[in-house]
C-alpha positions as CSV (number, residue, x, y, z in Angstrom):
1,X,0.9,133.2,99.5
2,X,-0.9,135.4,102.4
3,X,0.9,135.4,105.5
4,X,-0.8,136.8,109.0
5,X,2.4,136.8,111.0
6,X,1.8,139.7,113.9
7,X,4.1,142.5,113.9
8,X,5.9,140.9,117.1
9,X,6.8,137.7,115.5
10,X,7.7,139.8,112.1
11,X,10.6,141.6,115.0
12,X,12.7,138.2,114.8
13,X,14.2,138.4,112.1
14,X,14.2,134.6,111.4
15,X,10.3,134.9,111.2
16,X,10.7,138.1,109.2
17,X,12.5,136.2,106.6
18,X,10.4,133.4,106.5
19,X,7.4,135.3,105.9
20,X,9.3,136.9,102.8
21,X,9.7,133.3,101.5
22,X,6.7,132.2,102.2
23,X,4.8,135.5,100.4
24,X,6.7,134.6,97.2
25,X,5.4,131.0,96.9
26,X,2.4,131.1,94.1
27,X,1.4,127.7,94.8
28,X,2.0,126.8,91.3
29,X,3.4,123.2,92.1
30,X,6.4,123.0,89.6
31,X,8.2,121.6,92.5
32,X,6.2,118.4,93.2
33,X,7.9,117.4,89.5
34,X,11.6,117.4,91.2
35,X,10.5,116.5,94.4
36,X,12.0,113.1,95.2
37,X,10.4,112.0,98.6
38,X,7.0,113.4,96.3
39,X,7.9,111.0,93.3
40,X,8.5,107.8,96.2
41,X,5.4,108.4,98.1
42,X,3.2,110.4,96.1
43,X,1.9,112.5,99.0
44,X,1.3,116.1,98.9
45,X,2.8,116.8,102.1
46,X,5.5,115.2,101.1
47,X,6.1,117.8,98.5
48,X,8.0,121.1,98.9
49,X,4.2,122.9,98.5
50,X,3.0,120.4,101.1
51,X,5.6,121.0,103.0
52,X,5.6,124.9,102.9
53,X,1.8,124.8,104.1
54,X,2.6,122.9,106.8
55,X,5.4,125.1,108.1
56,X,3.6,128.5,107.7
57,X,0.5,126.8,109.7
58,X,3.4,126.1,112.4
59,X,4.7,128.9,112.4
60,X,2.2,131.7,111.9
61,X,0.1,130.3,114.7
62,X,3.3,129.9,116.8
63,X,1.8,126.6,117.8
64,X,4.2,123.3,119.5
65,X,5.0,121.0,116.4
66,X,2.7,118.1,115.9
67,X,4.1,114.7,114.7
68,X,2.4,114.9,111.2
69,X,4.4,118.1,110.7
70,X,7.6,116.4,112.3
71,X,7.0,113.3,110.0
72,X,7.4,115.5,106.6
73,X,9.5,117.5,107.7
74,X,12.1,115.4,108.7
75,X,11.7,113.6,105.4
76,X,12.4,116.5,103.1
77,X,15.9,115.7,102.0
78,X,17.2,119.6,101.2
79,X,17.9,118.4,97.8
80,X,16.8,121.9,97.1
81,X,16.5,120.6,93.5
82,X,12.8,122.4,94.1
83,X,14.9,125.6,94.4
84,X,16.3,124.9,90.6
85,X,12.5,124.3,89.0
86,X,10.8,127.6,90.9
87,X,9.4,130.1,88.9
88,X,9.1,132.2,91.5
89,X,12.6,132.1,93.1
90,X,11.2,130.7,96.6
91,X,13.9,130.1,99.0
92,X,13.2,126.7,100.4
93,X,16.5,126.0,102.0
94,X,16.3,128.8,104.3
95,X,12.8,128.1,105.1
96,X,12.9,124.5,105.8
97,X,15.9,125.3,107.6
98,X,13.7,127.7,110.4
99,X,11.1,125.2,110.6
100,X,13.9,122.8,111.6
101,X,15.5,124.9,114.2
102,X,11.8,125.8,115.5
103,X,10.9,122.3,116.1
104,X,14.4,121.1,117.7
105,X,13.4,124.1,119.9
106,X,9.7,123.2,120.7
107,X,9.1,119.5,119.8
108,X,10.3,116.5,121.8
109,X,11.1,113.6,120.3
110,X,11.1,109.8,121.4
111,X,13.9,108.8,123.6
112,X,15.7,106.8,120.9
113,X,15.2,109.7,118.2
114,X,16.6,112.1,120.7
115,X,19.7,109.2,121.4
116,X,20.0,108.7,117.9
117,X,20.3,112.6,116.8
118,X,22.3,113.2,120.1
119,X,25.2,110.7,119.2
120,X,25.3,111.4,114.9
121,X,25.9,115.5,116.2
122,X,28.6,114.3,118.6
123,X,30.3,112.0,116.2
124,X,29.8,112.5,112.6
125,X,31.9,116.1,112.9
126,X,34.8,115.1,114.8
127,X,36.9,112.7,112.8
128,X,39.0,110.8,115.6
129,X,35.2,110.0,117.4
130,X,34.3,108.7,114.0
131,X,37.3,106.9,112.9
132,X,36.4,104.9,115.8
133,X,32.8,104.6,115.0
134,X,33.6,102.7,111.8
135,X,36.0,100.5,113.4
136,X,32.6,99.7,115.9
137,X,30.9,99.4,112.7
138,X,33.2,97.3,111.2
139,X,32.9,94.6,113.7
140,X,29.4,94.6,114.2
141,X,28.8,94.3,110.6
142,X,27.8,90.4,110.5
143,X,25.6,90.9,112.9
144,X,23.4,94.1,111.2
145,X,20.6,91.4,110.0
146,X,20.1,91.2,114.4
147,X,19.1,94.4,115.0
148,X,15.9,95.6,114.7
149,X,15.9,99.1,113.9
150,X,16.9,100.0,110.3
151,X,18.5,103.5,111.4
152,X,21.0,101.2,113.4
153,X,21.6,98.7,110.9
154,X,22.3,101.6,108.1
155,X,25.0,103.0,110.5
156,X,26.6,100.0,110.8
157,X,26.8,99.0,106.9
158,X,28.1,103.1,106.4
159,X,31.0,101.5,107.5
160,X,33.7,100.9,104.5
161,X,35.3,97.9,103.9
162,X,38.8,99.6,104.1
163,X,39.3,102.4,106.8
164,X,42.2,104.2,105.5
165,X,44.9,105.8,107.8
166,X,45.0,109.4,108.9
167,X,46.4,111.3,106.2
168,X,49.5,113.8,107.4
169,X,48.5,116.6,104.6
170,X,45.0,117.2,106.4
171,X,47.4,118.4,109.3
172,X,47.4,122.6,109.4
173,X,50.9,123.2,107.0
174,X,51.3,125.1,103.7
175,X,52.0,123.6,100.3
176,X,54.0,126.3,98.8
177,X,55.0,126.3,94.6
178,X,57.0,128.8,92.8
179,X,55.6,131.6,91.7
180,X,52.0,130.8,92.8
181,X,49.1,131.9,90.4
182,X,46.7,132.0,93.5
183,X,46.7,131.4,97.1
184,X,44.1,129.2,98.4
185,X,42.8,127.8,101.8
186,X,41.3,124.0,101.6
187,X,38.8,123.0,103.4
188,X,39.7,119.5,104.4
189,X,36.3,118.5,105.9
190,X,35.6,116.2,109.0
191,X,33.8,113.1,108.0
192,X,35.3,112.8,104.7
193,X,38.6,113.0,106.5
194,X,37.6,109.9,108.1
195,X,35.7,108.5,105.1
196,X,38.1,109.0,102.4
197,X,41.8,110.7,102.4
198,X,42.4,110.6,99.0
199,X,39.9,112.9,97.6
200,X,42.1,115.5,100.0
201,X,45.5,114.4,98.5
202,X,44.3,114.3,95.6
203,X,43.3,118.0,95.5
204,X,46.1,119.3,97.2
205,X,48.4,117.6,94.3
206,X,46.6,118.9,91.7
207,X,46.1,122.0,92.6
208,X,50.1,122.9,93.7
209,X,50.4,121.0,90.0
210,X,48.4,123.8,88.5
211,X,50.2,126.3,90.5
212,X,48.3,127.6,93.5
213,X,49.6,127.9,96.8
214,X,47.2,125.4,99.2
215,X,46.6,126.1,103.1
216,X,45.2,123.7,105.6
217,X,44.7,126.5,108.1
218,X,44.9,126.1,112.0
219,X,41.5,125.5,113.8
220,X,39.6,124.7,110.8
221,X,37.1,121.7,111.0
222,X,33.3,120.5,110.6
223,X,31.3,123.1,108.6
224,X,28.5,122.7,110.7
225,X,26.0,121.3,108.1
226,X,25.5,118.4,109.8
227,X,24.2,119.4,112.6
228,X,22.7,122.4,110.8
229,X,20.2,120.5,108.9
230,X,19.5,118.8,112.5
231,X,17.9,122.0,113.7
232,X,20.5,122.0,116.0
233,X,21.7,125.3,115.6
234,X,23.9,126.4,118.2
235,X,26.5,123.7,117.5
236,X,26.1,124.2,113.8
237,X,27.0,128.1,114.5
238,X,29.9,127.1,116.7
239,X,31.4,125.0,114.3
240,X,30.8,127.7,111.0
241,X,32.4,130.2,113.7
242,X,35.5,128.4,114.3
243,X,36.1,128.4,110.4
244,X,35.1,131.6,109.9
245,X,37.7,132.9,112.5
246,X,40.2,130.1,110.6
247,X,40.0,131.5,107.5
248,X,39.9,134.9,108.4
249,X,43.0,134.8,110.1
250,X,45.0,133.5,106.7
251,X,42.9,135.8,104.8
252,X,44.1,139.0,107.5
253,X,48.1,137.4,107.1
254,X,48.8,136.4,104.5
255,X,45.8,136.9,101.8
256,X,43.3,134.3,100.3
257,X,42.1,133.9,96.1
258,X,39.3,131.5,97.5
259,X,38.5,128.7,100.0
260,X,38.2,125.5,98.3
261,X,35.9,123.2,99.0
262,X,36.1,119.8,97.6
263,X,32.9,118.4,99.8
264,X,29.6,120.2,98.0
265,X,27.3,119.6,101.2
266,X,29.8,121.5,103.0
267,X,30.6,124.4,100.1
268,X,26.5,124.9,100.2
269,X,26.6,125.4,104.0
270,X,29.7,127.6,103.7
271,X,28.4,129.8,100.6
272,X,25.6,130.4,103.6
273,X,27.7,131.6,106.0
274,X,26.7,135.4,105.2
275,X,23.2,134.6,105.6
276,X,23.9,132.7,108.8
277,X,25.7,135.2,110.5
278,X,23.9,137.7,109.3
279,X,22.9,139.9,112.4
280,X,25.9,138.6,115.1
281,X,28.9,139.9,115.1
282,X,30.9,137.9,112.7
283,X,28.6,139.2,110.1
284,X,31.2,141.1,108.3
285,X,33.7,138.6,108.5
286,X,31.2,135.7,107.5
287,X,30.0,137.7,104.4
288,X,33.8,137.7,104.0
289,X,33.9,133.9,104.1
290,X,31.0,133.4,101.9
291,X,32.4,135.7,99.1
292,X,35.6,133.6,98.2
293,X,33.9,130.4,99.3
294,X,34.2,128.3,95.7
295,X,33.9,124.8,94.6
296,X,37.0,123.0,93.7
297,X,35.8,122.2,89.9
298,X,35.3,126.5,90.0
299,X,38.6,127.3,91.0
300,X,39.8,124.4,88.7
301,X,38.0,125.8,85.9
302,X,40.2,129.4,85.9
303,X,43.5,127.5,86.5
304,X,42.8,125.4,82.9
305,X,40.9,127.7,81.2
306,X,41.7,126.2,77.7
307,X,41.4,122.7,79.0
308,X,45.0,122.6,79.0
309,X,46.7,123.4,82.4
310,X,49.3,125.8,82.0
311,X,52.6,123.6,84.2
312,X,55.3,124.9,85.3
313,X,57.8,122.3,85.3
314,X,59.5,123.9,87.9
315,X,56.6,123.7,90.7
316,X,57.5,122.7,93.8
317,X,56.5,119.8,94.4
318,X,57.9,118.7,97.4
319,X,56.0,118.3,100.8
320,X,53.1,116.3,99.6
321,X,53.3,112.9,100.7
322,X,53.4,110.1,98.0
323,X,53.6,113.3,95.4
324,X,54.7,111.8,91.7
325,X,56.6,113.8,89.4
326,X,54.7,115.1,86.6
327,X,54.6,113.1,84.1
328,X,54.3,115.2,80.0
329,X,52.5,113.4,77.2
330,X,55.5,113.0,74.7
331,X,53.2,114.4,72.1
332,X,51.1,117.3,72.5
333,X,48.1,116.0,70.7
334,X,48.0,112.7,73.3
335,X,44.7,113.7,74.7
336,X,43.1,110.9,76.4
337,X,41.6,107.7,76.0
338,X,38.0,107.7,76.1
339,X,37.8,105.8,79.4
340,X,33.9,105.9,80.2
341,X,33.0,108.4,83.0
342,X,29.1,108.3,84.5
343,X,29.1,112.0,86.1
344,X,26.9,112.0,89.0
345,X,25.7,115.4,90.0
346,X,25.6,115.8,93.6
347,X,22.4,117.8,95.0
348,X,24.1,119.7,96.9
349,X,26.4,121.0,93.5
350,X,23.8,121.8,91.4
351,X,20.5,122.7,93.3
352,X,22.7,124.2,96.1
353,X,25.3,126.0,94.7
354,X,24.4,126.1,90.8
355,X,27.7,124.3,89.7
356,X,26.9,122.4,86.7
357,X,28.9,122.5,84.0
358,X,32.3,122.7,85.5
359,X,32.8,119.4,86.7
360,X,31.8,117.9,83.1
361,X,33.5,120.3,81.2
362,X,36.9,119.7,83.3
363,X,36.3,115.7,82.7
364,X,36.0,116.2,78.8
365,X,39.0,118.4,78.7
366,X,40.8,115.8,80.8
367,X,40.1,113.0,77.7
368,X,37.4,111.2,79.2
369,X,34.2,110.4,77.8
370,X,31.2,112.0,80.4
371,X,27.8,110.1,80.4
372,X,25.3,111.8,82.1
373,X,22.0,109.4,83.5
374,X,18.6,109.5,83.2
375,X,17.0,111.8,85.6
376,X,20.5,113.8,86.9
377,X,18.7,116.4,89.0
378,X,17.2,113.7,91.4
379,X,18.7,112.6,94.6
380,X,20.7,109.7,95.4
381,X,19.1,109.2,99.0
382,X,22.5,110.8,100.7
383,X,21.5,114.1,102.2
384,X,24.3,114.4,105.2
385,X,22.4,112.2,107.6
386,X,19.2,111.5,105.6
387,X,20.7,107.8,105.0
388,X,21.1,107.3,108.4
389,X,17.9,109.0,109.9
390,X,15.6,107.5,107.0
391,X,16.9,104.8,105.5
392,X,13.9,103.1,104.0
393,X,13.3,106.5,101.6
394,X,17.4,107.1,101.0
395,X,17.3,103.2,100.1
396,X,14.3,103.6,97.0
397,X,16.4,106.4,96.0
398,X,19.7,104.8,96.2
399,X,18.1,101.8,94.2
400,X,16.6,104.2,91.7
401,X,19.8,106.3,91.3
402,X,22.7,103.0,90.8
403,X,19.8,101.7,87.6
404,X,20.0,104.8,85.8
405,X,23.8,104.9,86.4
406,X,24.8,102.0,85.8
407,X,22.6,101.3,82.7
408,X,25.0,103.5,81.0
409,X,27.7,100.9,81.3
410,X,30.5,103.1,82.7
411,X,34.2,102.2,84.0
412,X,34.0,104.4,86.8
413,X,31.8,107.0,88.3
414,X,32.5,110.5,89.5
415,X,31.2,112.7,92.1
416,X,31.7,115.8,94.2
417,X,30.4,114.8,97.8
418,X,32.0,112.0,100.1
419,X,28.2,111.1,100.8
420,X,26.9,110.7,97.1
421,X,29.7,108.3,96.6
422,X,29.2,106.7,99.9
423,X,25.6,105.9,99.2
424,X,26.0,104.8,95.8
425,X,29.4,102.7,96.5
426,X,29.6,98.8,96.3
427,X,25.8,98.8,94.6
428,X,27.3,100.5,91.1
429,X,29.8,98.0,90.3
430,X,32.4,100.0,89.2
431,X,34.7,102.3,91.1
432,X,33.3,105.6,92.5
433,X,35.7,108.5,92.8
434,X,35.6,112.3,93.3
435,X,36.2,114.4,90.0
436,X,39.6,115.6,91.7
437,X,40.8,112.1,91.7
438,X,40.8,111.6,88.0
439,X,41.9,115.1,87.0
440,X,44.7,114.4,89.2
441,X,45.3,111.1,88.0
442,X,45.1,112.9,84.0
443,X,47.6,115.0,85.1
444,X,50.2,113.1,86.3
445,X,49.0,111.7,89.4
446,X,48.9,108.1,90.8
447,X,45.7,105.9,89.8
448,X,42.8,106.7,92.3
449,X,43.4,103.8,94.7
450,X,39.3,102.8,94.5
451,X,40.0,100.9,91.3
452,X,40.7,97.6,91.5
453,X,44.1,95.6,90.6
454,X,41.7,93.6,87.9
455,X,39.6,96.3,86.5
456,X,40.1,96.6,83.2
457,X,40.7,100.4,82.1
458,X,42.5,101.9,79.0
459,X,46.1,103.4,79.5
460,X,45.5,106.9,81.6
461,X,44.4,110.2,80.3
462,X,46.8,112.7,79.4
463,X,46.0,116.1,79.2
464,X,47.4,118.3,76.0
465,X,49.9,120.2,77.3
466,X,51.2,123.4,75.2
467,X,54.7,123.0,73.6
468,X,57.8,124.6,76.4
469,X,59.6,127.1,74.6
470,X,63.6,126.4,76.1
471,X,65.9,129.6,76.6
């Protein structure tokens, strides 16, 4: 694609990057294929391609946002599952990125757009602000059908049923084992902290099972995607910067093998943080960051290589609330049940970071039997606040997403972001749990509390464990 971009605009280097971007785009259109909001409306400029022309127009001509631009913008979901089908290696998420940050810069909104967007950025990351929020939720529920706007009446039925209590291992503390094969910070998240406190417990179990070392480190909190994918950039920046000072200082004492991330909206944002910080003065220590930044399911993945995690029996075990003692098959060749498992492949997973096969692979060596649905790369309608900010669109994608899962007839589903399972939820049927949950339940773990007393499932999955040689 030809750019025109003046050789003062080309000196900011937001601008410079964006016309690299955009120079590499062949207008071939592969991306309109993978393109959810493309497949709902059918509108070009509702396409990554449409999109793209739109924002170089805005850009190049330095010109104040008009409301057709705002309009698809602001519906592009940042699946980046358009990222996975280019030929040309176009890097959309960085671009569509700038064009947010340059309209939140020139554009003004409606009053209650503006309210709207001003209270999710002042909530949504702070966990005790949106504990609370639920609870509001909560009560206001019966009365949803009463208010006219649907962004309202989605923020109200976000709310869970259940609003569990504040879990003590999100609190900063170290999880020490003996003789630790690695040495790892989690990232314990803010909404999901709010959300859901299993999924953390759950990782920090299984991990210290496996024999890694876990840190909640001081000062650590929202990874600023939220509000990044707001085009509110400052506050997005102040957030990544408080984590990247976090985990720097743990990396500078006492050394790091990776930062774990069990959220994948947030390990996409995070992976960025070199690219963010590129010309400030945490660059260094963001590029730092970004390096060891990893997926759980990755990290996972080296500690059971084989499929069959190498346990010490003489882990520590203690300091974990609620902690089980692990549990051995009593024969080795006890591998599992087959219990039915409908993997759903968060966006942000496998467009955004490129995890596929991990969190599958882990499942099968686990015992349980992985179904994948119709039309996996697609979006479930989630996207951070997408569900919130438009929830006709996320709605014909959540409705399109729960038929192709559910027509596989699963026991459970599993995913790796609090706001896949969120979105997809009560509608499925079944229980929906992170990945961790049931490779910590496989390995000797309590039952993930989301199923049901009167679900019917087979006994648990037990992983093969190799035969303990005794002195």
């Amino acid at each position: 694609m030809q750019t025109t971009f003046t050789a003062d605009q080309l000196r900011d280097p937001d601008t410079a990057h964006s016309n690299r971007i955009l120079r590499a785009c062949v207008h071939c259109g592969f991306c309109t294929a993978t393109c959810p909001t493309y497949q709902v409306l059918g509108d070009e400029l509702d396409s990554p391609r449409g999109r793209i022309y739109l924002i170089k127009d805005m850009l190049e001509n330095a010109r104040v946002p008009d409301a057709r631009t705002v309009l698809h913008v602001d519906r592009c979901l940042s699946c980046l599952a358009c990222m996975t089908t280019c030929p040309s290696g176009v890097n959309y998420m960085h671009l569509v990125d700038h064009a947010r940050t340059y309209i939140a810069q020139n554009y003004r909104r409606p009053l209650g757009e503006r309210a709207l967007r001003w209270l999710l950025a002042r909530v949504l990351p702070h966990p005790g602000r949106f504990r609370l929020a639920l609870l509001g939720a909560k009560v206001a529920r019966p009365f949803a059908r009463l208010i006219p706007d649907p962004r309202l009446q989605a923020m109200i039925r976000m709310a869970p049923k259940v609003i569990l209590p504040v879990s003590r291992n999100d609190a900063p503390q170290t999880f020490p084992v003996a003789a630790p094969k690695m040495r790892v910070a989690l990232m314990t998240g803010c909404a999901q902290r709010a959300l859901n406190t299993d999924i953390n417990d759950a990782t920090i179990r299984l991990l210290t099972r496996l024999g890694a070392e876990v840190v909640i480190p001081a000062g650590q909190g929202c990874c600023g995607a939220l509000t990044h994918h707001m085009g509110e950039t400052a506050q997005a920046h102040a957030s990544a910067a408080r984590n990247i000072r976090a985990w720097c200082t743990q990396m500078d004492a006492g050394g790091l093998d990776a930062i774990v991330i069990n959220t994948s909206g947030c390990g996409t944002t995070v992976k960025d943080y070199g690219h963010m910080f590129r010309d400030t003065d945490l660059a260094a220590d963001a590029a730092r960051v970004s390096a060891i930044a990893r997926d759980v399911t990755e990290v996972l993945s080296d500690l059971m290589p084989d499929g069959c995690p190498h346990i010490d029996l003489n882990v520590a075990q203690g300091g974990i609330a609620g902690t089980q003692a692990l549990r051995l098959p009593s024969e080795p060749a006890a591998i599992g049940t087959g219990l039915r498992v409908a993997y759903h492949a968060a966006c942000s997973l496998q467009h955004g970071q490129r995890v596929k096969a991990a969190p599958k692979d882990l499942l099968k060596r686990a015992g349980f039997t992985v179904l994948e649905p119709a039309d996996s790369h697609l979006c479930c309608g989630s996207a951070g606040t997408y569900n919130l900010m438009q929830p006709v669109i996320s709605g014909q994608l959540k409705a399109r997403k729960v038929a192709t899962l559910t027509a596989l007839r699963p026991q459970v589903i599993a995913a790796g972001n609090i706001g896949c399972m969120m979105q997809i939820g009560d509608a499925a049927g079944v229980p929906v749990v992170h990945t961790v949950e049931l490779l910590d339940w496989a390995t000797g773990g309590p039952q993930p509390p989301a199923f049901s007393r009167d679900i019917a499932t087979p006994p648990v999955p037990r992983l093969r464990t190799p035969a303990i040689e005794m002195p």
